[in-house]
C-alpha positions as CSV (number, residue, x, y, z in Angstrom):
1,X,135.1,15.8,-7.8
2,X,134.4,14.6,-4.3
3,X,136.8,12.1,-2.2
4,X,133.8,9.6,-2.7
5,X,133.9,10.4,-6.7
6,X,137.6,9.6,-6.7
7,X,137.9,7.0,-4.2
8,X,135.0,4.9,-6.5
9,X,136.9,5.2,-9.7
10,X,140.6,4.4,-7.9
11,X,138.5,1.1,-7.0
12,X,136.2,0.2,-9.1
13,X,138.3,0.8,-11.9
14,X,141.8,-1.4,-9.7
15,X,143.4,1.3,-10.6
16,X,147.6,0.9,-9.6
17,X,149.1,4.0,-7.4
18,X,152.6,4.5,-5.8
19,X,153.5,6.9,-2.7
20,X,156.4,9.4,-4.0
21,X,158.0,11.8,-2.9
22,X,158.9,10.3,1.1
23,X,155.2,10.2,0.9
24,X,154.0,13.4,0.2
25,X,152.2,12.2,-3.2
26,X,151.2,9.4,-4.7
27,X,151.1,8.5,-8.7
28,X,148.3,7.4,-10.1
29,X,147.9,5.0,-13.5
30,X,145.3,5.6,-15.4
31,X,144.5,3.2,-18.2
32,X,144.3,4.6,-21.3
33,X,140.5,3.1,-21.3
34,X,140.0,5.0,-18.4
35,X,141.2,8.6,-19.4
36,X,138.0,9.9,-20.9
37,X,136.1,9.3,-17.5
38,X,139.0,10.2,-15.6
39,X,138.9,13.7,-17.6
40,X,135.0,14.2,-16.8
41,X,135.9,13.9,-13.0
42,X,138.3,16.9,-13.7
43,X,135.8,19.1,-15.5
44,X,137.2,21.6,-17.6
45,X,138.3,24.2,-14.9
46,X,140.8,22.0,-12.7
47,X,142.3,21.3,-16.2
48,X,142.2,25.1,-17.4
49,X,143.0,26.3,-14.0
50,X,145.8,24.4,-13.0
51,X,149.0,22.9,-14.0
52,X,147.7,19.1,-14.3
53,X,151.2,17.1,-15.2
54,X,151.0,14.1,-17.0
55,X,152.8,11.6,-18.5
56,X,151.9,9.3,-21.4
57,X,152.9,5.4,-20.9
58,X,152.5,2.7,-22.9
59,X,148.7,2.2,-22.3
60,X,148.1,4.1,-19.9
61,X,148.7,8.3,-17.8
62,X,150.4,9.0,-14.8
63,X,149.1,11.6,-13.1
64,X,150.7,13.2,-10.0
65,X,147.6,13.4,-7.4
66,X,149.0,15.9,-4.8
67,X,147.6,18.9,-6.6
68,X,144.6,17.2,-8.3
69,X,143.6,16.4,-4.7
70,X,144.2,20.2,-3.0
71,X,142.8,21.8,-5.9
72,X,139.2,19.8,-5.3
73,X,139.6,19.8,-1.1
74,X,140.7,16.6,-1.2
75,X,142.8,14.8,1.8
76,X,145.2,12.7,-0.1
77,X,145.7,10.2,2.6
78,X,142.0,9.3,2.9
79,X,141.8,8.4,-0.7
80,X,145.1,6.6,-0.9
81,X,146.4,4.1,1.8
């Protein structure tokens, strides 16, 4: 997944984030609609790699995008404003 990739999906799909954390991460809410496309941009190895938490919401994930973002090179800050 590049920044680009992610960027696209955050906006095309409006997806809702928060900063956490005094700003060191952000949450991101992933619709339930959204998850199978979401788990493509993953690929198989960030999620068997890496400790991916998740939480399950009424319609929708949040995912924690801190180590999503390191693990794939990302800057977090120039995907989320």
């Amino acid at each position: 997944m590049t920044e680009l990739e992610l960027y696209m999906f955050i906006t095309d799909n409006k997806l809702e984030y928060h900063w956490v954390k005094d700003n060191t991460d952000v949450i991101l809410f992933v619709e339930i609609r959204h998850i199978e496309d979401f788990n493509e941009m993953l690929r198989y190895h960030a999620m068997y790699e890496s400790d991916i938490e998740c939480h399950m919401k009424y319609k929708y994930f949040c995912f924690y995008m801190n180590d999503i973002c390191e693990y794939f090179g990302i800057e977090i800050k120039n995907i989320f404003k």
